[in-house]
N, C-alpha and C positions, 0 to 999 in steps of 0.2 A: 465554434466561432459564431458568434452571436448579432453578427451584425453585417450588413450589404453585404450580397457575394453575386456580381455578375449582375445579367440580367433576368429579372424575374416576371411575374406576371405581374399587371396593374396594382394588381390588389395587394398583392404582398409587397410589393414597392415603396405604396402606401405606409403601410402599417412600420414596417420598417424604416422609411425614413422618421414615422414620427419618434419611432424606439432610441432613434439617431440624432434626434435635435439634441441643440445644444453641445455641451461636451461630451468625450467620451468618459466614460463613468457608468456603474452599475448605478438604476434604478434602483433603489432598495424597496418602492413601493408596492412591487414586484414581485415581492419575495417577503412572506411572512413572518408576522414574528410569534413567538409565541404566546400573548393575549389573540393574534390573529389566528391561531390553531388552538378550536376549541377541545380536544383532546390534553393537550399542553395546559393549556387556561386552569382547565377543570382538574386534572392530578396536582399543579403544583400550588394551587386554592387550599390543596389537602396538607392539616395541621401537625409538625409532627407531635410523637407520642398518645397519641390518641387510633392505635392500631385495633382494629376491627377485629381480625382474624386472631384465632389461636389453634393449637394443633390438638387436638383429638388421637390421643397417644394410644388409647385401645382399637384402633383402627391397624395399627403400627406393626407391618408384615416385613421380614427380613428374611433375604434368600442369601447365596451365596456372593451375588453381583449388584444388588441393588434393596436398597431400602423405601419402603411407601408409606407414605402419613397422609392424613386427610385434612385437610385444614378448613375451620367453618368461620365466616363472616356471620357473627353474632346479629349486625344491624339487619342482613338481608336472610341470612340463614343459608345462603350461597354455600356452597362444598367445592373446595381445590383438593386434588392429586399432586402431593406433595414427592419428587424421587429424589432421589441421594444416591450418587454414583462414585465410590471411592474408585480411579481412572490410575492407570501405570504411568511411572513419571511423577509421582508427585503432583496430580492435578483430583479434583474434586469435582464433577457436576452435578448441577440442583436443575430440575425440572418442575415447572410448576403449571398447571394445564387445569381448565374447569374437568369435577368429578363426571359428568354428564353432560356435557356441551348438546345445545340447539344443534349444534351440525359440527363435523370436524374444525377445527382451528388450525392455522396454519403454522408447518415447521418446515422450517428451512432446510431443503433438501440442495446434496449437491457441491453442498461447499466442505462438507466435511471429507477427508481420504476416505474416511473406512469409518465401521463405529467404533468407537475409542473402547479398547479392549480394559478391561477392569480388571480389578485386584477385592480380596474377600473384604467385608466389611463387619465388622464383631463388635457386639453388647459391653461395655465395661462394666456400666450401672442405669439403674432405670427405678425413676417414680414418680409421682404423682403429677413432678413439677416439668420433670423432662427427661431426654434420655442423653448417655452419653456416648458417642461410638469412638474406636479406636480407626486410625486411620493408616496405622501402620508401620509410620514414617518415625525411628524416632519415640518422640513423647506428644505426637502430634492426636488429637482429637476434635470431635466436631460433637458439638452443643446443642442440642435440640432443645432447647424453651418451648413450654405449653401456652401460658397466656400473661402476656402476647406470645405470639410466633416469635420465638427470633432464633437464629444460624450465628453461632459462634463458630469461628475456627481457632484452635491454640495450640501454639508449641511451648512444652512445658509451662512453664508461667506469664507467658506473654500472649493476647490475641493477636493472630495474623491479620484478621477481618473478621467484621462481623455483619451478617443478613438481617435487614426488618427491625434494626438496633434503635431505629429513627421511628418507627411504625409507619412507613408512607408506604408498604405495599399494596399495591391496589390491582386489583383483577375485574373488569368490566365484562361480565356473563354476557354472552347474548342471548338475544331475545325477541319474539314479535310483539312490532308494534302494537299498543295496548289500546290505539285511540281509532281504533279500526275495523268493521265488522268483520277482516276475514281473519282481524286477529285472534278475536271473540272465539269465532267457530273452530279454526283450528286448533286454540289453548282445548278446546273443549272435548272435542276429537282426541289431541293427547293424552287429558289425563283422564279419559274414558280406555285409551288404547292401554295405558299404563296400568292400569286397574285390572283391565281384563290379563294382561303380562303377569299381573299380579299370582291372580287367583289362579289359571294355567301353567304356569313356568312350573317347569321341572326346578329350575335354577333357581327359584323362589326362595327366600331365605325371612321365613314366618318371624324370626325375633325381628327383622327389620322395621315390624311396623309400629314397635313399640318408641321406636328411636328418632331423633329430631328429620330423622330424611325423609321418613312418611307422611311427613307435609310437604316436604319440596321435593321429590321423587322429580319433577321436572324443572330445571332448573330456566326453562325459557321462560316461568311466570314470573312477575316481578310483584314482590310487595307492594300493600299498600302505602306504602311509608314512600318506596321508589316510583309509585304510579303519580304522585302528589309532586313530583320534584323531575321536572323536567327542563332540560337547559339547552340553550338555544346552541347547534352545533350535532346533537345527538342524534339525529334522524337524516339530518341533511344540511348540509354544508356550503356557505356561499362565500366567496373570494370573487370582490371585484364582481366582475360579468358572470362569473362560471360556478355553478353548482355538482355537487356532489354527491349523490344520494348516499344513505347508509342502511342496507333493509333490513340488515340484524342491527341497528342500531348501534349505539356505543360498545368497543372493544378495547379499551387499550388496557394494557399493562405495566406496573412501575416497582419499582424494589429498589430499596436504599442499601448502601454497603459503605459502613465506614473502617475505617483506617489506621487504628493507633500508633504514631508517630513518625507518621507520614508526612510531607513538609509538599513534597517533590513528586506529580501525577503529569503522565505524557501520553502519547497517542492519540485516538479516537478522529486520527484524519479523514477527509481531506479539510483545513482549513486554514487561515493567512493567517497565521497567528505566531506567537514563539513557543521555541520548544518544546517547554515549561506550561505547561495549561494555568488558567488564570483559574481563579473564584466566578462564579456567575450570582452572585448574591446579588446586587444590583443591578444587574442585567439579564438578558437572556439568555436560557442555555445555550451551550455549542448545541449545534444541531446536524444534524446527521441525515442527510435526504437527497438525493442525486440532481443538482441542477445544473444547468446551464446557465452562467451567472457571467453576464456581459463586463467586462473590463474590472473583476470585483475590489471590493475594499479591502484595506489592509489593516491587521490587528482587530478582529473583532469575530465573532462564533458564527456566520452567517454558513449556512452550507456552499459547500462547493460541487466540482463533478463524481467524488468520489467518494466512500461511505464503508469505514473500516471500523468496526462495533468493539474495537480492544484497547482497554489503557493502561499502563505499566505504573505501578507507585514504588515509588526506591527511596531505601535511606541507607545510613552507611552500613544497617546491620543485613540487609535484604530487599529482594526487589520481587515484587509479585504481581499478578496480572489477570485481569479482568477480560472476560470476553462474552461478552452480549450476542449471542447466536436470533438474531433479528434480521427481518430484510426489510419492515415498513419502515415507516418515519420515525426517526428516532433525537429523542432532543438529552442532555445529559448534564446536569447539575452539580455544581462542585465548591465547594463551601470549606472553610479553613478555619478552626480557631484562631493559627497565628495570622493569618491574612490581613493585612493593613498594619502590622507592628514592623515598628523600625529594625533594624540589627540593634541600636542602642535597648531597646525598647527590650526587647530577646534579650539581649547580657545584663539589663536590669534585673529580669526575671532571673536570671540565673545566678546574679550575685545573692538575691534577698532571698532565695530560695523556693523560688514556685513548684509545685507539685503540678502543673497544667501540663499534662504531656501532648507533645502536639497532635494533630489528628485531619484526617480530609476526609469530610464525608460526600462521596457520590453516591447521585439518582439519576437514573436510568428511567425514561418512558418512553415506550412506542406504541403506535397508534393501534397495531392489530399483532395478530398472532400469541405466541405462549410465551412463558418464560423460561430460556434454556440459556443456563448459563456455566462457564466451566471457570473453573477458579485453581490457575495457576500460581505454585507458588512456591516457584523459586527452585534456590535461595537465591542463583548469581541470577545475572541478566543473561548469560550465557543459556543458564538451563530455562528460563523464559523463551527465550527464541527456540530452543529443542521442544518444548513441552509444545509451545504454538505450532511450530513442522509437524509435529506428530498429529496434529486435529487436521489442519488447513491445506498444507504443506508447502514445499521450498520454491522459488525461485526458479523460472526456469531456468535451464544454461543455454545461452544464445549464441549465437555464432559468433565467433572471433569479430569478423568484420559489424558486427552491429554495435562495436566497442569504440569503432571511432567514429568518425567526424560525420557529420550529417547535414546537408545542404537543403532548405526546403525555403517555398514560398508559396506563398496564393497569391498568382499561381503563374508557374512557369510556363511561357504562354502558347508554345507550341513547341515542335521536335526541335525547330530551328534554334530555338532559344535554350532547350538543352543542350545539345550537342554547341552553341557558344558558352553558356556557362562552362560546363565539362573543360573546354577546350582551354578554358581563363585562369582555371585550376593548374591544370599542367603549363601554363605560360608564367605563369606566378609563384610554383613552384610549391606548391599547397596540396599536401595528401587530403584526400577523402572518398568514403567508402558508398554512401548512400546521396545520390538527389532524389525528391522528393515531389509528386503530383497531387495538387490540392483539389480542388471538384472541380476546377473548368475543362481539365484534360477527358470529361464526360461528355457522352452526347445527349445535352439537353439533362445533364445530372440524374443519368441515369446510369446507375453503380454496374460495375461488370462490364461496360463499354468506354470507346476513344471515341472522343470527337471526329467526327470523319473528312472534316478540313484541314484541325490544325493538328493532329494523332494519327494519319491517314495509314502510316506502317509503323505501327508501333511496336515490332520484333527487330525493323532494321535500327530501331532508336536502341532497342533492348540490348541488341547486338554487339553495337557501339559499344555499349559501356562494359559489356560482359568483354571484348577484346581488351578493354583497359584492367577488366580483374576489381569493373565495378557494379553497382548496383542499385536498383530504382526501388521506390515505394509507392505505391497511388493507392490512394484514399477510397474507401468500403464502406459510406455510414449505412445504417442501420432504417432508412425511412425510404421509402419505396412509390418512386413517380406513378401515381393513376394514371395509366395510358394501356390502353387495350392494345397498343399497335408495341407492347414494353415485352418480354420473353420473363424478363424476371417477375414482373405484376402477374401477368396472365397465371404463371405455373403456381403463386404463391395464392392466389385468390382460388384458381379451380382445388387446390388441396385444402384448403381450409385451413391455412397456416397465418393467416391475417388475426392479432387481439380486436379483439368483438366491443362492440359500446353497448351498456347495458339494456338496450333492447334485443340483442343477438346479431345486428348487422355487423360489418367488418368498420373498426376503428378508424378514420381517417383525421390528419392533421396537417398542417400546414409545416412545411419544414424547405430547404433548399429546392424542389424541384416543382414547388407550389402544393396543390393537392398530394396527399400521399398517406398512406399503409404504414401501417408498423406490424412487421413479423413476433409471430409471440416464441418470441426465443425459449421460452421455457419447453415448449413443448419439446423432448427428443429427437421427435419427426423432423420438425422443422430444423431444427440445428443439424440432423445429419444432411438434410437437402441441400441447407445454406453451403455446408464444408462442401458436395460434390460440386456447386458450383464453379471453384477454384480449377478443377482440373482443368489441365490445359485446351483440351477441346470443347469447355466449355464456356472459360474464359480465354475470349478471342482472342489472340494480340499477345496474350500472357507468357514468359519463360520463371526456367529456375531461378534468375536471378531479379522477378520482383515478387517486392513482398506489400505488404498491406497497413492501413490505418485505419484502425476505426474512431471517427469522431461523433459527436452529437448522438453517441447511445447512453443517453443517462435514461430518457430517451427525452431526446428535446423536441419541443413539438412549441414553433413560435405563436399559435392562437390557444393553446392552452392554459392550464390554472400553472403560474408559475413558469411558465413556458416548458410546460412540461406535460405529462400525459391525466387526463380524466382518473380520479382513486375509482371511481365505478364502471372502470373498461376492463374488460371481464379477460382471464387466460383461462381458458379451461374451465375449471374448477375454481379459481378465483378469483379475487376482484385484485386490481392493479396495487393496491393500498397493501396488498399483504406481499407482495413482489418486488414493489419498487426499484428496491437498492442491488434487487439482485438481475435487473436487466442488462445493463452493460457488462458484466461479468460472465452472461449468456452470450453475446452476439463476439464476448473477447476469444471465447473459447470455442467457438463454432467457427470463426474463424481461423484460429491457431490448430484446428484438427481438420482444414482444408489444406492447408498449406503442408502438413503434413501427409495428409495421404496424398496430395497430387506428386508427391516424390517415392511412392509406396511404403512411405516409413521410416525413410531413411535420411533425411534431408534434417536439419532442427529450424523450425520456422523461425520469424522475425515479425511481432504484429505488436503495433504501438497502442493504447486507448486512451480512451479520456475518461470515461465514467468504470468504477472500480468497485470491488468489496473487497469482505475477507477471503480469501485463496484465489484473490485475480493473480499474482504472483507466478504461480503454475501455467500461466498463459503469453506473459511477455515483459511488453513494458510500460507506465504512462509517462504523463508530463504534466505540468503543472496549469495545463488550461491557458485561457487567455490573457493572459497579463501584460505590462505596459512596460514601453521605455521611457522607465523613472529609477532613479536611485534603490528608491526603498523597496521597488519591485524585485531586483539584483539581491538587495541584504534577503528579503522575505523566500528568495529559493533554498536557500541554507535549513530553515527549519523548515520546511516543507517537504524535503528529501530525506533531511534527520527522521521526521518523523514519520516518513513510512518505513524506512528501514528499519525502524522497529518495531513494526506490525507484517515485517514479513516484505513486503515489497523494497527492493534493491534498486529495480534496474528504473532510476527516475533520473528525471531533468527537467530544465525548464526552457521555454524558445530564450536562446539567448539572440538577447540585443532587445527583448520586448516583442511583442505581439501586434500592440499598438501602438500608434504615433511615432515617432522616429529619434534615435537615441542621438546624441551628442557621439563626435569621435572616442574623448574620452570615456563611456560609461561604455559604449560598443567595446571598446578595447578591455576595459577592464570587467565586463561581461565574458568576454572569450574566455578571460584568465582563470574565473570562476568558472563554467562550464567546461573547459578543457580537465577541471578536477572533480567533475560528477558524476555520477555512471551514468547517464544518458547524453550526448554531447549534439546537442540537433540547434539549429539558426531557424528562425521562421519570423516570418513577418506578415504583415496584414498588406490585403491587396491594395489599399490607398497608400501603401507607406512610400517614399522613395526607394526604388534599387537599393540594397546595401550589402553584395558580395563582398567579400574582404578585403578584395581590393580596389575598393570607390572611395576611400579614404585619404589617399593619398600615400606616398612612399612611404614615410616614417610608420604612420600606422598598419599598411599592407604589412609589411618586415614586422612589427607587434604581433601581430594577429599572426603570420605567418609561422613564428619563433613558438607562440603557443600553442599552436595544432600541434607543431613536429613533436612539440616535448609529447604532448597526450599518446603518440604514437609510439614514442622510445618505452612508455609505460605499458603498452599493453600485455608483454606476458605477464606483470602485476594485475593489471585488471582482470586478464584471463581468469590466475588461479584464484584469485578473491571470489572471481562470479560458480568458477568450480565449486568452494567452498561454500557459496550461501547455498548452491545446490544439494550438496550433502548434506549439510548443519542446519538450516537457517539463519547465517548469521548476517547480518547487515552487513555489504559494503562497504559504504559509506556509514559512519559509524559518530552518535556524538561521543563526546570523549567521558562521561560519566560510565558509558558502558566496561570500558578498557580499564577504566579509576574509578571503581565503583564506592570507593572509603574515601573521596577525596570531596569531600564537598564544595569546594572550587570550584571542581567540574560540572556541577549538578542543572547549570541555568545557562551553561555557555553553549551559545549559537548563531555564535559571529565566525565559528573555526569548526572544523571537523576531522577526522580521521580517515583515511583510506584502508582498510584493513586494520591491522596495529601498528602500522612500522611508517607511514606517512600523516604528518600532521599539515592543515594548509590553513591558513590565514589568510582569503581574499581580500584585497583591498576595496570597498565598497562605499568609500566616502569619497565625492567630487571636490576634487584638486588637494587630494592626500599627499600628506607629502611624510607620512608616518603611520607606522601600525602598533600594538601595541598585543602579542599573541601571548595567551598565558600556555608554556611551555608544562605538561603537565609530570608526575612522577618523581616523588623526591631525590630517589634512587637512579634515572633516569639521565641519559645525556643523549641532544638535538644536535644534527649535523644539519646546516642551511646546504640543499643538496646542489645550490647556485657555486656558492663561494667555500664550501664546506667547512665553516666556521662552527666550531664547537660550544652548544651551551647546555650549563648544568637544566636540569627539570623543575619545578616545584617554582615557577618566577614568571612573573610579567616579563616580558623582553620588547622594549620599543626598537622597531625596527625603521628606517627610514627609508623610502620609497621613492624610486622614478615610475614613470610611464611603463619599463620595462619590469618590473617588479612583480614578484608572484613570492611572497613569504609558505615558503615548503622546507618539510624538516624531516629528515630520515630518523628514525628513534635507533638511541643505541643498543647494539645489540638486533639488527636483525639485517640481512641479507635481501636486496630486492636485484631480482635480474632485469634487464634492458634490454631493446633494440636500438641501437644508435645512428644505424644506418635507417633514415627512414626513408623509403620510396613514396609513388604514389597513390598507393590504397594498403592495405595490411595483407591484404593477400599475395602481394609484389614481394613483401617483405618475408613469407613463409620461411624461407631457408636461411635465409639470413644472421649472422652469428648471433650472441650474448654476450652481454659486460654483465659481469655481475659487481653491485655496489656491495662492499660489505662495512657495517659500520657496527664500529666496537664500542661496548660497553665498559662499563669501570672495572668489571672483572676480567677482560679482554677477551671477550667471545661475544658470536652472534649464531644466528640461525632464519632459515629461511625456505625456500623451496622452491622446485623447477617443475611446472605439470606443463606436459605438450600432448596435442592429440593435432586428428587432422584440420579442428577449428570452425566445422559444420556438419558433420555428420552426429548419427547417436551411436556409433561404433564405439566410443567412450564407454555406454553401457556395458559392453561384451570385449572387456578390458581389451583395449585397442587406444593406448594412452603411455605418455611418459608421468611418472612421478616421481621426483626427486627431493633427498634429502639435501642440504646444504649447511654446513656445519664449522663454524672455526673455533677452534681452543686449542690451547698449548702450542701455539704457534701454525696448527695446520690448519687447514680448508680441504674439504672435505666434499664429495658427492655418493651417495651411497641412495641404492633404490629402495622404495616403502612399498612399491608395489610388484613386488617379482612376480605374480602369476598374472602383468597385466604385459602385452607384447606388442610393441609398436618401434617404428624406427625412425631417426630425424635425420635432415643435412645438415641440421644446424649444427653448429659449433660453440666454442669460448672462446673470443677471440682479445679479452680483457679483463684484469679483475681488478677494482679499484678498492683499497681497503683505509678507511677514513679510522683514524684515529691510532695510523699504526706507527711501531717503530722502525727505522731504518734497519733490515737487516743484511747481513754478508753476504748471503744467498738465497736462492731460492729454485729448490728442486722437486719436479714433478713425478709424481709416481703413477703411473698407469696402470690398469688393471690387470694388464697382464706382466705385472712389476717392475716394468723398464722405467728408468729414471734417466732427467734431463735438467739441464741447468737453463732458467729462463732470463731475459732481461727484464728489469725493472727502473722503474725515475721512483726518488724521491721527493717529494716537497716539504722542507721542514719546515717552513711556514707556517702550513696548515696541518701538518703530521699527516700526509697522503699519501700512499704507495700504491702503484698504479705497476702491473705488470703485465705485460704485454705479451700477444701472441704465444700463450699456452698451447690454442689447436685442439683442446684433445672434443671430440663426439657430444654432443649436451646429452644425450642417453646413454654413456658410460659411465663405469666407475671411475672416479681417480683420487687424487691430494696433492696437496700441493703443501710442502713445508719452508717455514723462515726459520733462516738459521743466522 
C-alpha cells in the first residue's frame, strides 16, 4: 500500500501527500521505461541477424550429464561457457556464463528444489558446421550451429524452438573501469599475475598460447574498439534524484528464442494485462522488476509486485515453456509475424496458399547475472506444470480454513471494533474464517508488537475468535523502524543482519514507520532469526490461531529509485541489482518456516505476500496488489490469477470490492460473486474508504452477498482436494480453459471465464448494469449442468445467459462428480463433521467420476498418510466409492447424507450396498423437468466402501 497510512513523521507526510495530489492513479513517471533503463536501451539498439558470437566446436567436451562449448565474440574476442543439460522429464537446460569472469557472476540460488537430475546426452553427428546431439525423447534433437551460435531444438521434422535464431545474444563481460588510475594498475598487476600463472602452473596448458585466448587470458580488459565506445548508463546510473553506481560496469544478458507456429505465448507475471501476452514491437517490453506500484494501470507491461521469469507458448499441436532462471531486472520482448492480421487477413492467406508459418519470437534481457535457462517441453500443458513442480515446486497445501472467507481492512481500529465486526458476522448470519490487522494494530509500526492502547490484550481478542473456531492475520512487513528503544532493530543491527549501502553502512529507507532498515533476507542467518521470532514467547500477544502478512517486500522503500531499493546496496556478496526479484520470496519463506516451527512442525502455516518469484508457491499465497473500485479492475483479476496458475502459483485473489476509492452496491456485489469463485477469497479496503462490511448495503444486497459466501463454503471439500492436487502435481486451480481444451482454439484468448479444476466452469458477470452474459461452454463432446437451475447445455457454443443481481453463471461439466457441504455454519471448521451431498453429473455416455480426499484440514499429518481419499465412480447405473489409498489411515464423522444425480433417469429403485454387503432400499424425488434425481439420506461413513445401484 502505497499511499497515506496513519500518522507519520512530518517529513514523510510531506512527501506523501505530494505522491497523493490529485487523483488516485499510479504516477508512471515513477517507474521507468525502458529507453529509461540504460541496460534495456542499449540490448534492444541491438540489430538482429548480425550475431557476434559463434561456437568454437574443438573446445567441445562431453561427459555423461552435461555438454561444454565455448563461444567467442569475434568483435571483442570475449569467451562464454557454453552448458547443455539434457534434464528427466523432457526438459533441456542451457547455461551460458563468462569463460573467466572479473569476479563470480551471479546464479540464482535457492529457488530451485534440488538440481534437476539429468539423463545421458549422445553424439549423432558432428562437423565443421556443427554438432548434433540426441536427446533421447522420441526423434527429438538439439542443433548446435558454429557461426553464428545458434540452438535448434527438433522433434522429428519440425523445430520445437530455436536459440540465437535472431542473433541478439549478448553477454556484457565485466570489467574495471578503464578511465581510471587504479584501473590502469590493477589490469597490469593481472596480466602480470597471469603470466607468471603462466610460466609456473602445473596446470599450464603450453598449446594454449598459440590460440585466440592468449591475448585475452583476462577477460576484464576491454578492447580498443570498446574503450572508444562508451554510453551513458554504463558506469553509473541516474533516475530522477537517485544514482546508481556500477563498479564492474555494464552486465547484462539477452538471448532470443523463437517459436515456429506459435500464435499463443502466456505467463511472465505479475502484470494487468490479458491472458494472451500482446506483441511489444511498438512498445515496451513487459518488464519483470518488483515494485510497488500505487493504484496501477491497466493493460499495459509496466511491472508490478511480483516477477515470475516463465512463459508457456501453446498451439493445438503442443505447448512448451520457457523459464529464465534470473533474479535481476528483467524486461522481455515479443514479436509475431501474424500480429496485427485480421482473421480475414489469416483465411485470405490460407485460401491463396501461404507458406508463412506462423511464429513468436521472444527476447529475454536482464540486467546482471548469467544465463540459465531450462526449456520445457511438453507436449501437454499438463506435463508443463509437472516438468515446472519438478524445478521450482508445488503449491503449498494450506489449511482448510484459509479456503474461505476473509475479512480485512486498514485498519480495524482497535480489539473493540473486532470483536463488533466478528459479532456483525454472526448477527447476519455470514460464515468466515480469517479477520485481518493492517499496521495500525502496531505499536508505532513496529512489526512483532500491539499497540498498547487500542491492542492492550491481544490473547483475550485471539481468544474470542479461537472460541468461535476462528482466526486472525496481522501484517509482518519486511522494513524495520530505527529506534534503539525497538528489540527487533537493536538484535537485527548488533548481528549484522541489516543490507549495507555501498559504502558498508547499514541500508536505511524510508517506509511506514519513517526511518528504517531493511533485513538482508538472503542471508540464511537472518532468515533463521526472522522465523524464531514468531514463537510464541517471542512474539507477545501471539496464539496458534494468528497467522501473518507480508506486504511492502518487493522491497518498497518510499525515498528510493522507483520506490524501491538502491541496485548498489550491497547483500553480502552482492549488489542488490543481482537479488532483486528474489527479495520478497526471502522474507515469504522465512516467515512461512516461523509459523511453522513455533508449532514444532506440525501446524501447516497460513502467510499471504505481495512481492513473488518463481517457487514463492511453496510458501503460501498472494493477491493482486493495490487495485481499485472500478469495473475493469474486477474483469483484470481473471487473468491475473489465470496467469499465475500457470507459473505455479494457485492460491491467488484479489481485495475484492477494490483497494481504493469505493465501489458502487452493484460492482461490490458482483465482486463478491467473482471472488467467492477464486482460490484466495479476502475483502480489503483502503483506510480513507467508507466502512463496507457486507452488511452496510442494505437488505437486498446484505442477502447477495450473504447467499454468495455460503455457496463458496458448500464448495469447499472441491476447493480442498483441488488445492491437495496442485500439491502433488502442480496443477493450477484455477485453471483457463485452453489448459483442459488444449486442440480447441476457441479457448486460446479466453479470459472473461475460468475453470475451477475441470468439472466447474464460471462466467462472472463483470459489466455495470448486465443484464446478460454470453459464456463460451467449452468441449464438443461435452454437456454443462447450470448448478443454480440445472439446466442442461450441449459444449462447443456461445450460450447467452440472462442475469439478475443474484446471478452467478456456473456450470458443472458432464461427467464428473463434485461433493458439497450444504450445511454451512459459521467458520469451516464448525462445519468439520458435518455430512456430504454429492452432485453427480452425467455425461452423454452416462457416467462420471470424481473424488472425496479428507484429512484433519491443518495439520501435515497428510504426509504420514493420515488422510481419506476417495474414488467416486458412476456407470451402468451404480455410484460407487471405492479407496486409492489403502495404506493411508484416518477416520471421519462425516457422512452422505444426499446424492443429487443431474441428467438422470427416473428409476424403480434404488439399493445400497455396504461394505460389509448389506443392502437397503433408499428414498428418492424425481424432477422430470430438469432430469434430476435427488436421493436422500443414504447415511453410509464418507471413509467407507459402498454403491449405490438404479434399477
Amino acid at each position: 500500500m502505497t499511499c497515506l497510512r496513519g500518522r507519520m513523521v512530518p517529513v514523510l507526510v510531506v512527501w506523501l501527500a505530494l505522491c497523493l495530489s490529485g487523483t488516485w492513479a499510479v504516477d508512471r513517471s515513477n517507474f521507468k521505461t525502458c529507453d529509461q533503463s540504460s541496460f534495456c536501451k542499449r540490448q534492444r539498439a541491438l540489430k538482429p541477424g548480425e550475431s557476434p558470437y559463434r561456437a568454437l566446436l574443438e573446445t567441445m567436451e562431453l561427459t555423461n550429464t552435461r555438454l561444454t562449448l565455448q563461444l567467442i565474440n569475434d568483435n571483442n574476442k570475449v569467451r562464454l561457457l557454453l552448458e547443455l543439460y539434457r534434464l528427466q522429464g523432457n526438459m533441456t537446460r542451457v547455461k551460458i556464463n563468462e569463460l573467466k569472469p572479473l569476479k563470480p557472476r551471479y546464479e540464482v540460488p535457492d529457488v530451485l528444489v534440488r538440481e534437476p537430475p539429468t539423463e545421458p546426452l549422445s553424439v549423432l553427428s558432428q562437423d565443421e558446421n556443427g554438432v548434433v546431439l540426441s536427446l533421447g525423447v522420441e526423434s527429438q534433437r538439439v542443433i548446435v550451429s558454429a557461426q553464428p551460435f545458434r540452438l535448434d531444438i527438433v522433434e522429428g521434422h519440425n523445430v520445437l524452438m530455436s536459440l540465437n535464431s535472431r542473433g541478439l545474444l549478448a553477454f556484457e563481460h565485466l570489467r574495471m573501469r578503464k578511465d581510471t588510475f587504479s584501473y590502469k594498475v590493477t589490469s597490469t598487476v593481472a596480466s602480470l599475475w597471469d603470466n607468471i600463472k603462466r610460466v609456473f602452473s602445473s596446470q599450464a596448458e603450453p598449446e594454449a598460447e598459440n590460440k585466440e585466448e592468449a591475448d585475452t587470458a583476462h577477460q576484464a580488459e576491454t578492447t580498443k574498439e570498446e574503450e572508444e565506445k562508451v554510453e551513458e548508463g554504463m558506469w553509473e546510473e541516474t533516475f530522477k534524484s537517485h544514482s546508481d553506481s556500477k563498479p564492474n560496469g555494464p552486465s547484462a544478458v539477452s538471448l532470443d528464442f523463437s517459436l515456429p507456429g506459435v500464435e499463443h505465448v502466456y505467463g511472465i507475471p505479475e502484470h494487468a494485462d490479458t491472458l494472451r501476452l500482446k506483441t511489444t514491437d511498438n512498445g515496451d517490453p513487459y518488464r519483470l522488476y518488483n515494485l510497488d506500484v500505487f493504484q496501477y494501470e491497466l493493460y499495459n507491461p509496466m511491472a508490478l509486485y511480483g516477477a515470475v521469469p516463465v512463459m508457456l507458448a501453446h498451439n493445438t499441436q503442443r505447448t512448451t515453456g520457457i523459464f529464465w532462471l534470473n533474479a535481476a531486472e528483467t524486461w522481455v520482448d515479443i514479436s509475431s509475424n501474424t500480429a496485427g492480421k485480421t482473421v480475414f487477413g489469416k483465411m485470405l492467406d490460407y485460401v491463396q496458399g501461404s507458406s508463412e508459418t506462423p511464429q513468436t519470437d521472444v527476447r529475454w534481457i536482464s540486467e546482471s547475472g548469467i544465463i540459465d535457462v531450462f526449456i520445457m517441453l511438453g507436449p501437454t500443458p499438463k506435463d508443463i506444470f509437472s516438468q515446472y513442480a519438478s524445478l521450482t515446486g508445488t503449491q503449498s497445501f494450506p489449511p482448510l480454513s484459509s479456503l474461505g472467507y476473509h475479512q480485512c481492512r486498514w485498519n480495524y481500529n482497535d480489539q473493540e471494533d473486532v470483536r463488533s465486526v466478528d459479532a456483525g458476522f454472526d448477527e447476519h448470519d455470514i460464515p468466515y474464517d480469517f479477520i485481518w490487522l493492517d499496521i495500525e494494530h502496531t505499536d508505532g509500526k513496529r512489526y512483532f508488537t500491539w499497540d498498547p492502547h487500542k491492542f492492550a490484550s491481544p490473547k483475550d481478542m485471539l481468544q474470542g475468535l479461537k472460541d468461535k473456531k476462528r482466526n486472525m492475520v496481522a501484517i509482518v512487513d519486511p522494513h524495520i523502524k530505527v529506534d534503539s528503544n525497538y528489540k527487533i532493530h537493536n538484535e537485527i543491527r548488533s548481528r549484522g543482519f541489516y543490507v549495507k549501502n555501498k559504502d558498508g553502512g547499514d541500508y536505511e529507507g524510508w517506509c511506514w514507520p519513517g526511518n528504517a532498515g531493511y533485513p538482508d533476507f538472503t542471508q540464511p542467518d537472518m532468515r533463521a532469526w526472522w522465523a524464531s521470532m514468531f514463537s510464541y514467547d517471542q512474539y507477545e500477544g501471539s496464539m496458534d490461531n494468528l497467522y501473518t502478512w507480508n506486504d511492502m517486500n518487493e522491497p518498497s522503500v518510499f525515498n528510493g529509485p522507483e520506490v524501491t531499493m538502491h541496485k548498489d546496496a550491497v547483500h553480502g556478496s552482492w549488489e542488490h541489482r543481482d537479488v532483486h526479484n528474489l527479495y520478497g520470496l526471502y522474507v515469504h519463506r522465512a516467515t512461512m518456516e516461523g509459523l511453522i516451527q513455533r508449532s514444532g512442525g506440525v501446524e501447516r502455516p497460513f502467510v499471504l505476500t505481495r512481492a513473488f518469484f518463481a517457487g514463492s508457491q511453496r510458501y503460501g499465497a498472494v493477491w493482486t496488489g493495490d487495485n481499485a473500485a472500478e469495473w475493469d479492475h474486477l474483469k483484470i483479476s481473471i487473468p491475473m490469477c489465470l496467469s499465475l496458475g500457470l507459473v505455479g502459483i494457485s492460491f491467488c485473489g484479489a481485495d475484492v470490492g477494490g483497494f481504493f476509492k469505493s465501489p458502487s452496491p452493484e460492482l461490490l456485489v458482483r465482486w463478491y460473486q467473482t471472488g467467492a469463485y477464486q482460490p484466495f477469497f479476502r475483502a480489503h479496503a483502503h483506510l480513507d474508504t467508507p466502512r463496507r462490511e457486507p452488511w452496510l448495503f442494505g437488505p437486498e444486497n446484505t442477502a447477495l452477498i450473504r447467499e454468495v459466501i455460503r455457496q463458496r463454503y458448500t464448495f469447499l471439500p472441491y476447493w480442498y482436494q483441488l488445492f491437495y492436487h496442485a500439491y502433488r502435481t502442480g496443477e493450477p486451480v484455477m485453471r483457463a480453459l485452453w489448459v483442459e481444451y488444449p486442440q480447441d482454439p476457441a479457448t486460446f484468448a479466453v479470459d472473461d471465464e475460468f475453470l475451477i479444476g475441470r468439472d466447474l466452469l464460471v462466467h462472472p458477470v463483470t459489466e455495470e448494469g448486465a443484464r446478460g452474459v454470453t459464456a463460451f461452454l467449452p468441449g464438443k463432446e461435452e454437456v454443462w449442468f447450470d448448478i443454480h437451475t440445472f439446466q442442461k447445455h450441449n459444449g462447443a457454443q456461445n450460450l447467452y445467459i440472462p442475469v439478475t443481481m443474484s446471478s452467478i453463471p456456473v456450470f458443472q461439466r458432464g461427467g464428473s462428480i463434485i461433493p458439497r457441504k450444504l450445511r454451512v455454519r459459521r467458520s469451516s471448521a464448525c462445519m468439520e463433521h458435518d455430512p456430504y451431498t454429492l452432485f453427480v453429473a452425467l455425461n452423454t455416455r452416462r457416467t462420471a467420476e470424481g473424488e472425496l480426499y479428507i484429512d484433519d484440514g491443518h495439520t501435515f499429518n497428510f504426509d504420514n498418510k493420515e488422510f481419506i481419499h476417495r474414488r467416486l465412480f458412476f456407470s451402468n447405473n451404480v455410484l460407487s466409492s471405492v479407496n486409492v489409498a489403502p495404506e493411508a489411515q484416518f477416520t471421519t464423522k462425516s457422512w452422505i447424507e444426499r446424492v443429487v444425480i443431474l441428467g438422470a433417469s427416473k428409476p424403480r429403485k434404488v439399493t445400497l450396498i455396504t461394505a460389509d454387503g448389506h443392502k437397503s432400499q433408499l428414498d428418492f424425488d424425481f424432477d422430470a423437468s430438469v432430469s434430476v434425481l435427488t436421493i436422500r439420506k443414504p447415511s453410509m461413513n464418507a471413509g467407507e466402501d459402498w454403491s449405490m445401484a438404479l434399477q
